[in-house]
Backbone bond lengths (Angstrom), bond angles and torsions (degrees), N, CA, C in turn:
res aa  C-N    CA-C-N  psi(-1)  N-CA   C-N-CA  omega(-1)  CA-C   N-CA-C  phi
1 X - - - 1.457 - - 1.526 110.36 -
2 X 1.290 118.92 -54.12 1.499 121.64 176.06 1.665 107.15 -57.63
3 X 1.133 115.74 -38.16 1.797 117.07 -166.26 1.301 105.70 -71.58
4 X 2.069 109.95 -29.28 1.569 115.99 179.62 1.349 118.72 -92.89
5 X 1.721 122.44 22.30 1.625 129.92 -156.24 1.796 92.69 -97.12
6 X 1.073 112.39 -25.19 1.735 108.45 177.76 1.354 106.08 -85.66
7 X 1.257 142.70 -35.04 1.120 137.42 159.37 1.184 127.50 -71.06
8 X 1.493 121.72 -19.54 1.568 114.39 171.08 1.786 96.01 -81.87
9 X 1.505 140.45 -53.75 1.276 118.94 151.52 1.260 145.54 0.21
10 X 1.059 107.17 -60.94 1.290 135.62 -169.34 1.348 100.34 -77.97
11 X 1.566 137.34 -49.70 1.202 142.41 176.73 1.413 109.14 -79.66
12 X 1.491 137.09 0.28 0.949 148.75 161.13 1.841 114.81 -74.95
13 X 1.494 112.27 -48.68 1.034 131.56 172.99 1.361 117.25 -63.59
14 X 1.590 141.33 -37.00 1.195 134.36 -156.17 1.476 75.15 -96.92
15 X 1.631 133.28 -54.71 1.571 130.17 -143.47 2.049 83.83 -71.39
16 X 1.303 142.67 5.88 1.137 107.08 -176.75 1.515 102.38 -128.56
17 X 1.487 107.12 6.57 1.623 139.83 164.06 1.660 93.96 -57.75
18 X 1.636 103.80 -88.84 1.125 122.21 174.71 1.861 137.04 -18.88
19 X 1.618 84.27 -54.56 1.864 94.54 168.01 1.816 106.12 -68.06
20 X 1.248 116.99 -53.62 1.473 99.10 -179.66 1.137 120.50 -54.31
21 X 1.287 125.96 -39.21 1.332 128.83 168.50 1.282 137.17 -29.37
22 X 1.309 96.00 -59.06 1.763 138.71 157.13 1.573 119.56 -47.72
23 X 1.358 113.02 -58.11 1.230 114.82 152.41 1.239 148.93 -45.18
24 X 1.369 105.12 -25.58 1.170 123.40 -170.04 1.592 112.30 -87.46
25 X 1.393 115.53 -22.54 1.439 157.01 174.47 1.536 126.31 -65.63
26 X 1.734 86.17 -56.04 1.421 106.99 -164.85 1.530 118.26 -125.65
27 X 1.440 143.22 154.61 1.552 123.99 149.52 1.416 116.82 -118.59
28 X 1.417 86.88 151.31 1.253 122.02 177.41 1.336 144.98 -108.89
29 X 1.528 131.26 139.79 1.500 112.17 -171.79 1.397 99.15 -104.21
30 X 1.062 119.47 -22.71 1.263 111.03 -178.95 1.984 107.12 -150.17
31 X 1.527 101.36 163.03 1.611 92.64 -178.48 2.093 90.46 -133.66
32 X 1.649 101.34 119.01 1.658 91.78 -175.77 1.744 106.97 -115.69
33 X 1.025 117.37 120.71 1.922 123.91 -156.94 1.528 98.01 -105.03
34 X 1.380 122.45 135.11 1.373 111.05 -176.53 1.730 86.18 -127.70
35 X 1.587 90.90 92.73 1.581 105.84 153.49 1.448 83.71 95.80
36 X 1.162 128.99 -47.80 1.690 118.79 -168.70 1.252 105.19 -52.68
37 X 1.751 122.11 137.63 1.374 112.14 174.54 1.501 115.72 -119.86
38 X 1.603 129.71 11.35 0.696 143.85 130.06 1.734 125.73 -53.73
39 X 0.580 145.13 21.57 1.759 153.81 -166.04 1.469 115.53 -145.53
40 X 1.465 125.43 45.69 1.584 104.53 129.18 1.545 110.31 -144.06
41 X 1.423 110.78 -154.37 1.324 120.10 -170.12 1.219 107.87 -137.59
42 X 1.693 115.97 153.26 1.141 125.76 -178.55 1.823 116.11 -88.43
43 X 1.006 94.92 -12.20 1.607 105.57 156.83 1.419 123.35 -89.82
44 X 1.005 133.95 -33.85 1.486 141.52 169.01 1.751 120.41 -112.59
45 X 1.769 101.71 141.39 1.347 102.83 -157.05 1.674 99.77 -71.75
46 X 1.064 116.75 126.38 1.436 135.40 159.35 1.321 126.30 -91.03
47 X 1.675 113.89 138.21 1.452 104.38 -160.87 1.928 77.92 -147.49
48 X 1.768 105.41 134.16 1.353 117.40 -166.41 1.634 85.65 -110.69
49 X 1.635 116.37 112.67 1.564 101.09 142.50 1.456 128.22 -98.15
50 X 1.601 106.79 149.80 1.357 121.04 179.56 1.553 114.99 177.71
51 X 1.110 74.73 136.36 1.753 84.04 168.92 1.988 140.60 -92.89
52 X 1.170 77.36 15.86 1.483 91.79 179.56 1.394 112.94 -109.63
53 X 1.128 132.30 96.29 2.002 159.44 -149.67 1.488 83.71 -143.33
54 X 1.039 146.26 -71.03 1.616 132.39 -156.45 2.140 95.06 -93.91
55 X 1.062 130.40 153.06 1.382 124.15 178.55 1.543 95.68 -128.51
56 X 1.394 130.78 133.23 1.100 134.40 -177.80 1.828 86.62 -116.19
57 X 1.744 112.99 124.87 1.480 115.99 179.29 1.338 124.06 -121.37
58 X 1.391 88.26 12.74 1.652 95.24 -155.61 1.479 153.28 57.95
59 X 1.663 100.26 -7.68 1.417 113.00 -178.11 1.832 116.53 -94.29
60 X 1.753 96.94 7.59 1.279 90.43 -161.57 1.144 124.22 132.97
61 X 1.639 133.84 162.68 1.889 121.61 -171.51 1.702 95.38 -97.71
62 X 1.022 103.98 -27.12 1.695 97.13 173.96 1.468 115.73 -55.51
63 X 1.617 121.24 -46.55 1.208 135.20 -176.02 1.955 103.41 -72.28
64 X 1.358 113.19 -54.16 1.447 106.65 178.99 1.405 102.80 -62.71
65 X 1.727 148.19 -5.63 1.616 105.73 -160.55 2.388 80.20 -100.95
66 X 1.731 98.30 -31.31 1.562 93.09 178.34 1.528 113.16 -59.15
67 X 0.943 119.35 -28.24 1.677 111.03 174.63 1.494 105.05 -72.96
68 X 1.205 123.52 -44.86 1.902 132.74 166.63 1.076 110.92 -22.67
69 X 1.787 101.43 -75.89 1.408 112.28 170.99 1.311 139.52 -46.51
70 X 1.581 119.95 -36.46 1.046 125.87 176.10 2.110 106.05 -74.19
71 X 1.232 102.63 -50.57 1.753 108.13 176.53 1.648 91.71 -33.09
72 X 1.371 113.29 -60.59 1.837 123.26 -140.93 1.738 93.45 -71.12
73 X 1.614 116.49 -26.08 1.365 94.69 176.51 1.600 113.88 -90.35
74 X 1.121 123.59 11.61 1.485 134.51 159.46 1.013 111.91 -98.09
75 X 1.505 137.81 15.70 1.166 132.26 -150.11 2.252 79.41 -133.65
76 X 0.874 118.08 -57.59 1.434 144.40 178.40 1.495 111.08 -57.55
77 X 1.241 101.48 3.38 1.861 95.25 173.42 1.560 87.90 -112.85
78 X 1.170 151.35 -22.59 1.315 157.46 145.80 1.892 103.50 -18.99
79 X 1.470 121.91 176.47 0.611 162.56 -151.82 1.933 110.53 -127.44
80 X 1.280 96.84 -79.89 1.171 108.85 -163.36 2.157 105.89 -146.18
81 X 1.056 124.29 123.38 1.519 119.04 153.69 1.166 139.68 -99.40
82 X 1.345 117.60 130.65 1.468 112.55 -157.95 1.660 98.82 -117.15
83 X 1.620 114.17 123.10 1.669 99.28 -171.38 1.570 89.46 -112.99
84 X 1.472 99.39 140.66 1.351 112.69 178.99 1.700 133.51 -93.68
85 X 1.641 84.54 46.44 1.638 92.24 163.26 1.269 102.74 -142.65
86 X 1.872 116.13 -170.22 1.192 121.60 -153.73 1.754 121.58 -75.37
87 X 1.091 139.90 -170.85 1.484 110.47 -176.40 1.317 106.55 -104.01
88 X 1.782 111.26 -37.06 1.267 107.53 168.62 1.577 138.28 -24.16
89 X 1.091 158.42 172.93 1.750 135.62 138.05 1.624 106.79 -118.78
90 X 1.327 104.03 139.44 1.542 125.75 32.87 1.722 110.19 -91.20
91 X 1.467 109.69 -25.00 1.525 96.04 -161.60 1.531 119.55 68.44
92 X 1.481 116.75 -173.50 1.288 120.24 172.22 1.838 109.16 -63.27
93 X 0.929 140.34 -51.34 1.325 135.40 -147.65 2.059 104.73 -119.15
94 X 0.978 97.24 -3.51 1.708 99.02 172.80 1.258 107.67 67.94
95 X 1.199 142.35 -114.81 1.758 150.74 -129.48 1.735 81.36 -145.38
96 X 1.396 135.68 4.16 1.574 125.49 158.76 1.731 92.54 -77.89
97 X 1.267 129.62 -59.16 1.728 133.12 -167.68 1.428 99.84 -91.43
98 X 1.225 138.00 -1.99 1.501 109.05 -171.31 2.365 94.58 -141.67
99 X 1.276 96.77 64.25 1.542 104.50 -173.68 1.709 110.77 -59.82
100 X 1.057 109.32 165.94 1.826 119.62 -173.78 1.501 92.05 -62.39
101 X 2.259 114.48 -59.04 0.828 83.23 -151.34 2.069 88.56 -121.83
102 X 1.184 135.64 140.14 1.786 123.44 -167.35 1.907 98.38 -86.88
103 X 1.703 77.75 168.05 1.530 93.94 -178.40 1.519 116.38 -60.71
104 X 1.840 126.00 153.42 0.844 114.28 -165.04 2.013 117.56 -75.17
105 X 1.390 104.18 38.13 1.596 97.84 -177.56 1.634 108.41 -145.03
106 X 1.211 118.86 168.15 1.343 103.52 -167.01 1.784 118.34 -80.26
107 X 1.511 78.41 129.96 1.853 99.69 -176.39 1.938 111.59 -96.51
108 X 1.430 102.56 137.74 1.186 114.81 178.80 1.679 126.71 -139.87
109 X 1.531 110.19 95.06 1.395 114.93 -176.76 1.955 105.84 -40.99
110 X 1.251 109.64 128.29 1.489 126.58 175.34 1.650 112.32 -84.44
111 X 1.133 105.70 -35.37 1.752 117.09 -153.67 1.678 95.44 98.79
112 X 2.080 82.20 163.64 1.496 94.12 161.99 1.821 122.13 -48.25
113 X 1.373 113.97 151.94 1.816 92.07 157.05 1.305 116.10 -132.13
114 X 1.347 145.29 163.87 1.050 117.91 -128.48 1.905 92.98 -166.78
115 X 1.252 124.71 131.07 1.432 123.29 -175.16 1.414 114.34 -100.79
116 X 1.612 115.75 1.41 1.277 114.46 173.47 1.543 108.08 -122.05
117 X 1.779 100.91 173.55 1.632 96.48 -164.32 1.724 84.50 -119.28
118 X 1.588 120.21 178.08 0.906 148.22 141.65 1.199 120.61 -55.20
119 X 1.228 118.95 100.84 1.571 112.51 -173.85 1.857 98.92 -134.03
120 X 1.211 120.98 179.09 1.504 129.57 -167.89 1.498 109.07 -82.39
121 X 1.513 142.30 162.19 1.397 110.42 174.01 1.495 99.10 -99.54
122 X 1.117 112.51 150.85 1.452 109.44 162.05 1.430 143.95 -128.21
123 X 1.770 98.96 48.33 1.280 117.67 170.89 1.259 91.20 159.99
124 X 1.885 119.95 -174.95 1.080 123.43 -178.43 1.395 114.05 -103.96
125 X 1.377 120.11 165.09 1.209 137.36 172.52 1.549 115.93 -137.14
126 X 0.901 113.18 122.20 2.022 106.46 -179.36 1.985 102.78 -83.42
127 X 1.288 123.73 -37.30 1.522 122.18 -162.08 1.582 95.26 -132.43
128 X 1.430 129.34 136.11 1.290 117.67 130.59 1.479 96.64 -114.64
129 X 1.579 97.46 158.88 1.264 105.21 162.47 1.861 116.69 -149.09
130 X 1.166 87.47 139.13 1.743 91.98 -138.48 1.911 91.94 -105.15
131 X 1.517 156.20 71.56 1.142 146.55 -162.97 1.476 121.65 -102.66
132 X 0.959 138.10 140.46 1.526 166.35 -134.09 1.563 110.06 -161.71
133 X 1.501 114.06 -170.48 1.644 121.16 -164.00 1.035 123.27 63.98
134 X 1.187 102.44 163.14 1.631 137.17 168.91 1.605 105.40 -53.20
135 X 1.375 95.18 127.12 1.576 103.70 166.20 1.675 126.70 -74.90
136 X 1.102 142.90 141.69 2.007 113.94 17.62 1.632 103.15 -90.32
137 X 1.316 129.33 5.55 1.302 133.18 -178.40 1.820 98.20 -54.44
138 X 1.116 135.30 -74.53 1.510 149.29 152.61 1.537 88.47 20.20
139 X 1.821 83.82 -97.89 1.383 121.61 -163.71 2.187 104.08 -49.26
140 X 0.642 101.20 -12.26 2.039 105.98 174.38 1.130 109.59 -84.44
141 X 1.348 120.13 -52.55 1.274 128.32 178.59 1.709 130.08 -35.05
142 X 1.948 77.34 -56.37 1.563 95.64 -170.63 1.299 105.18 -85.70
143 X 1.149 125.26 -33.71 1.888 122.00 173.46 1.708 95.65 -62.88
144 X 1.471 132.76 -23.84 2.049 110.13 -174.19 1.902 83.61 -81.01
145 X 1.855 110.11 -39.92 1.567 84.68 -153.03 1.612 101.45 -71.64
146 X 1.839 136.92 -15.34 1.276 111.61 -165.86 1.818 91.53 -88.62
147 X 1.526 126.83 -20.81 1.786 103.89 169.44 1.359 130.34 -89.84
148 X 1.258 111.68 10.29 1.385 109.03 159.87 1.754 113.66 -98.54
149 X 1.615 138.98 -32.72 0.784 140.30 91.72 1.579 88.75 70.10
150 X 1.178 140.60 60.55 1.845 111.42 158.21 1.727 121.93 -105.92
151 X 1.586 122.82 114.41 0.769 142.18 -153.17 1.657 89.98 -81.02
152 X 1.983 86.54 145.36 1.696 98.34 -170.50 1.663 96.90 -155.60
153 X 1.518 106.02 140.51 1.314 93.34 -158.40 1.565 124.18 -61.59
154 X 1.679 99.48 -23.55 1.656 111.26 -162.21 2.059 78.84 -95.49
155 X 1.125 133.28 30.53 1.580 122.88 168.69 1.013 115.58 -131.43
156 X 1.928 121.30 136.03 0.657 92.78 -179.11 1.543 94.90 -152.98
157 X 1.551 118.01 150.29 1.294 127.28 179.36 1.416 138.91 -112.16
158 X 1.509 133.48 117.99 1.248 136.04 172.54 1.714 122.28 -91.88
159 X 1.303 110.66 94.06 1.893 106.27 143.51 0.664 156.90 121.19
160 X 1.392 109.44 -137.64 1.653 126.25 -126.66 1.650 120.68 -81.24
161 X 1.681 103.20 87.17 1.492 114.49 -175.37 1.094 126.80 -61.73
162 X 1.448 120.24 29.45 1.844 125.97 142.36 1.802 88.38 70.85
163 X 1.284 112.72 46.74 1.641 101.34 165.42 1.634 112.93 -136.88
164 X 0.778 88.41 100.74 1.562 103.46 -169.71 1.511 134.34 -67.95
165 X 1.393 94.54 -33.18 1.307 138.58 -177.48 1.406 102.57 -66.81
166 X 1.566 116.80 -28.33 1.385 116.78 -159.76 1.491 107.73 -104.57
167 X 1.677 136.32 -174.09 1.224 108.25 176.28 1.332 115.61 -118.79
168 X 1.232 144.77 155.30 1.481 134.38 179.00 1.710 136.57 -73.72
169 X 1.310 94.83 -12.02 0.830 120.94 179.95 2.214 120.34 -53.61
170 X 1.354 107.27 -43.27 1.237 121.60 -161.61 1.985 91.05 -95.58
171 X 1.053 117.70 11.23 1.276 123.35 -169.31 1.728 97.44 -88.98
172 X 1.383 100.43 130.33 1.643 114.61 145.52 1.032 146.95 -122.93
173 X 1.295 137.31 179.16 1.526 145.10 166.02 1.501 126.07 -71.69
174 X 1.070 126.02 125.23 1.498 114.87 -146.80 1.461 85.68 -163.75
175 X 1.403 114.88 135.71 1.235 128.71 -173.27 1.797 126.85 24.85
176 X 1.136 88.91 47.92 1.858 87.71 179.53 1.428 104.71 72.92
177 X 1.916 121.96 39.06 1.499 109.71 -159.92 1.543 80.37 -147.92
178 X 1.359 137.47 134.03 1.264 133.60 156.08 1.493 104.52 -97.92
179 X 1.123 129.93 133.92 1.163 142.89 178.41 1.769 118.19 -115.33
180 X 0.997 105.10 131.76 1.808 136.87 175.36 1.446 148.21 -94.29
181 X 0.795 153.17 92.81 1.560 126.55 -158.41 1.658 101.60 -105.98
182 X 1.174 102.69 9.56 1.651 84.98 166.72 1.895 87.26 173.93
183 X 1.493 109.55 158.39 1.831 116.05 -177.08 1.640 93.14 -149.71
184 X 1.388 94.79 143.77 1.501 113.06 160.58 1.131 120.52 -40.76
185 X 1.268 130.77 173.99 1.873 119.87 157.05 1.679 103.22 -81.98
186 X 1.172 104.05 -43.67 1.376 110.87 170.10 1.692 119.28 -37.42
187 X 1.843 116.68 -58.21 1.102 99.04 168.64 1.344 128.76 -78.39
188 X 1.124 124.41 -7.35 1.411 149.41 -169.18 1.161 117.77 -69.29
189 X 1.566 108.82 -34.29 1.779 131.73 169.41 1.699 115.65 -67.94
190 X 1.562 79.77 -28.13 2.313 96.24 -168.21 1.694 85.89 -70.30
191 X 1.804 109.78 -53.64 1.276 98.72 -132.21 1.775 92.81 -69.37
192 X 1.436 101.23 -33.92 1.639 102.79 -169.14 1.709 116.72 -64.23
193 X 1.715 107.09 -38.57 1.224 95.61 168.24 1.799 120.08 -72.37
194 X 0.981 130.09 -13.32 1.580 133.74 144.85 1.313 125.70 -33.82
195 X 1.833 113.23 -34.57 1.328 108.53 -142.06 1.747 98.80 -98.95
196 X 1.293 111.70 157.66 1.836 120.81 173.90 1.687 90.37 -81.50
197 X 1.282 115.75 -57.91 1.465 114.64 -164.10 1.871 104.56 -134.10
198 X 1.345 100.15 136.60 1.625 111.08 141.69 1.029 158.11 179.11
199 X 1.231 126.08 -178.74 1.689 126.21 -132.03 1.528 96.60 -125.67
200 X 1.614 109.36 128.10 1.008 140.41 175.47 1.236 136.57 -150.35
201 X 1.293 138.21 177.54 1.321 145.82 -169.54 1.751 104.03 -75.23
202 X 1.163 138.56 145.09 1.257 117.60 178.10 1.548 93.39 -92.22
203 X 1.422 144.69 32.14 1.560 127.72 157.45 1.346 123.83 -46.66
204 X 1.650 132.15 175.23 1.355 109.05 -161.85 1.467 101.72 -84.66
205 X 1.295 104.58 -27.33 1.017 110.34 -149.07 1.551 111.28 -78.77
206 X 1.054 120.59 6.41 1.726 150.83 -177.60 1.454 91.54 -101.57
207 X 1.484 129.65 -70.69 0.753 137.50 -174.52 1.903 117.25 -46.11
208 X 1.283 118.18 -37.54 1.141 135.98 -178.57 1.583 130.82 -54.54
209 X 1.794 84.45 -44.21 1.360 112.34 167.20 1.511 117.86 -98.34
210 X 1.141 147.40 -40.49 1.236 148.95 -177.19 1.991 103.91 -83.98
211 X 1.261 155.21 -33.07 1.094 166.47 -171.02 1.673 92.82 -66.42
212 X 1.154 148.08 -62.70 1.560 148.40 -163.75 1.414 103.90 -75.07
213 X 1.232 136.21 1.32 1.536 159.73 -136.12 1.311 96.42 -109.19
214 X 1.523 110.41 -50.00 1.632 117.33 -152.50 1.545 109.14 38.07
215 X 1.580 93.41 64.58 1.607 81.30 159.05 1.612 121.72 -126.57
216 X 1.416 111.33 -158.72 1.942 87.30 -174.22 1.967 76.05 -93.56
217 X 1.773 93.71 165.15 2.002 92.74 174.72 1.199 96.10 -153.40
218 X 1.296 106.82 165.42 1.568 108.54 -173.01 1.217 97.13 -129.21
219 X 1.267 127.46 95.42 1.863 126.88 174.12 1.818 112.85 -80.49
220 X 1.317 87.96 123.92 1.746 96.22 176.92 1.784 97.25 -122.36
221 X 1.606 94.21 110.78 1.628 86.12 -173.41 1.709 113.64 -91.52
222 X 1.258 125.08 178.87 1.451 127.27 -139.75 1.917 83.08 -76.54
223 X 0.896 130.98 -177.37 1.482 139.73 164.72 1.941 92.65 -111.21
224 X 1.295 79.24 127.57 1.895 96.57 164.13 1.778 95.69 93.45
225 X 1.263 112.66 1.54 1.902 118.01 178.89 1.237 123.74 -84.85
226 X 1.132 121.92 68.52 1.920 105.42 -166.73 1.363 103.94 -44.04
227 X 1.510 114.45 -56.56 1.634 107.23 -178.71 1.163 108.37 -10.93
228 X 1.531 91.47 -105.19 1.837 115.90 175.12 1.478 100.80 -7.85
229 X 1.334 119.94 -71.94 1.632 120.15 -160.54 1.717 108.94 -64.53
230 X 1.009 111.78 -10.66 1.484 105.55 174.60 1.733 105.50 -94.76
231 X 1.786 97.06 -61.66 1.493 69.01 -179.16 1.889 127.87 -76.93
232 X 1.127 132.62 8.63 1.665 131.32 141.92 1.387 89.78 -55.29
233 X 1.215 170.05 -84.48 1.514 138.31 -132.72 1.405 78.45 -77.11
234 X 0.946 145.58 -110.86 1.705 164.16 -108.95 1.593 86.15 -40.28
235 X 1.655 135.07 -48.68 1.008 119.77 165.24 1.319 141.52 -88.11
236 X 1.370 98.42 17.08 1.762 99.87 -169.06 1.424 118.32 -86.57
237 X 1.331 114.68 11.64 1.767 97.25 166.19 1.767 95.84 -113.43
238 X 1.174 137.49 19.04 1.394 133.28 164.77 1.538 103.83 -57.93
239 X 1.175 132.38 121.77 1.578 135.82 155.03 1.130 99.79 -12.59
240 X 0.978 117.93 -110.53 1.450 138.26 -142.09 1.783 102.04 -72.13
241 X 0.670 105.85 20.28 2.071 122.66 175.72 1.440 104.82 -110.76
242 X 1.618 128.23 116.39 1.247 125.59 156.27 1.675 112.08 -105.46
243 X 1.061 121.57 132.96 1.579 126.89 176.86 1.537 106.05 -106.33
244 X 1.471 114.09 118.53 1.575 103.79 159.42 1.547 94.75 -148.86
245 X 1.326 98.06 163.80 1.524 132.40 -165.88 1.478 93.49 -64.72
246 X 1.053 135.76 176.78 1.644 133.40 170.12 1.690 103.62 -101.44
247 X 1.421 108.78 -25.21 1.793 111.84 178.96 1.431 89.43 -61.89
248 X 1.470 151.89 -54.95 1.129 162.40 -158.23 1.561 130.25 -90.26
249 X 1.310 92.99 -10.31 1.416 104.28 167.65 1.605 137.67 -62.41
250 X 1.447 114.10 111.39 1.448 135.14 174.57 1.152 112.49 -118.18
251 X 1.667 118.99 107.00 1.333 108.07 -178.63 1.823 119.56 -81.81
252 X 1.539 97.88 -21.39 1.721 86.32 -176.07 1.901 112.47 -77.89
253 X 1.212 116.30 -3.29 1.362 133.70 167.87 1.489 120.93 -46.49
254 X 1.866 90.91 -65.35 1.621 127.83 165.20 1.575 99.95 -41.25
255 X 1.037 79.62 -70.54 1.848 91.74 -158.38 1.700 98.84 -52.54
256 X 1.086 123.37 -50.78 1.577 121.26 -155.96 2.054 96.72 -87.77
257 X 1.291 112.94 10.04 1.679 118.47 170.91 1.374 103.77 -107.91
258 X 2.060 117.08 -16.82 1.706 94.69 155.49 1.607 101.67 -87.51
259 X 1.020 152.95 -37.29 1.387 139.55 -148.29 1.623 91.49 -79.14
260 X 1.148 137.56 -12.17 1.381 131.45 -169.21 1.426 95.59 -111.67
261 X 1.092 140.49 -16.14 1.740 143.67 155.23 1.276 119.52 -56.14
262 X 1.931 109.29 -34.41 1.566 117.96 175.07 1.352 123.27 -83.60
């Protein structure tokens, strides 16, 4: 985080280059930034969403309230913040969306939001597994989940290795495993409402979409993420929620602690 503070700057600086620019061009009634904090104007009302008001950094509460502070004065050239979970606490994200003390401008819980729909299932699925992050964390993941992995004829598993970039096309079926490098939200809704179980990153934004699901999930949060690692506890005594470390990860373990739950 400290080694990436000149480059998140720096990307702060061109994105608020850019809007004046833009402005100058164009009008606007309003300017709405999701998480970007480079993006608004002092002429037009700007409204920053995000859910990160408390910062978990790992170095400590001294280190999370100075990173706070610094967010909250990027937070204060805004207009208005809108955090997109519930108002109650914990909510989705605990003491990340619901801080002791809020930014100095007016804040407004949104609800969760969410890129997939409710759709019908239409057939079975025993595993999805849906992966994201920073590399080689990614790439670890998916090499423990395809060798632990034991193929069975009536089982069967989809996925989708969060690469988007790549095309789907050259993809096959390989040990009772359909593989993906990237899904619509649209199909993404089929495959999850299909699925018995799945396994993902506990980020929120995983969390956002898979949590309204009620389904069973297996969160393996990023290694080196306090986020992630806080919110995997915040959900780890939910039933149907398993949390494990990725050093510790056994998926037929997982799997055979829901069939023994049913």
């Amino acid at each position: 985080m400290i080694a990436s503070a000149p480059r998140i700057l720096s990307a702060v600086y061109r994105e608020r280059r850019w809007v004046n620019a833009l402005v100058i061009q164009e009008r606007f009634d309003y300017i709405i930034s999701d998480n970007r904090y480079g993006f608004y104007h002092n002429t037009v009302p700007s409204i920053i969403i995000t859910h990160q008001l408390s910062i978990y950094t790992g170095f400590g509460k001294w280190a999370d309230k100075l990173l706070q502070c610094r967010i909250y004065r990027m937070i204060s050239r805004f207009n208005e913040c809108w955090i997109p979970d519930l108002p109650q606490y914990p909510g989705l994200a605990g003491r990340l969306s619901h801080p002791e003390v809020f930014p100095p401008v007016a804040t407004v819980y949104i609800g969760p939001m969410t890129r997939l729909e409710q759709v019908t299932p239409t057939g079975r699925l025993d595993l999805l597994v849906i992966l994201s992050g920073p590399e080689p964390q990614r790439t670890l993941l998916e090499q423990a989940v395809m060798a632990q992995w034991q193929p069975q004829a009536s089982k069967k598993m989809v996925l989708v290795r969060g690469l988007p970039g790549e095309p789907n096309d050259k993809m096959a079926e390989t040990r009772g495993v359909s593989l993906k490098n990237h899904a619509s939200p649209m199909e993404l809704s089929q495959l999850a409402a299909n699925a018995a179980v799945i396994l993902c990153r506990s980020g929120y934004s995983s969390l956002m979409d898979l949590l309204p699901l009620k389904k069973q999930l297996i969160l393996v949060p990023t290694p080196g993420q306090p986020e992630q690692e806080y919110l995997g506890k915040l959900h780890a005594d939910t039933p149907r929620i398993r949390v494990v470390r990725q050093e510790d990860f056994d998926l037929n373990a997982l799997l055979r602690s829901f069939e023994k739950q049913e």
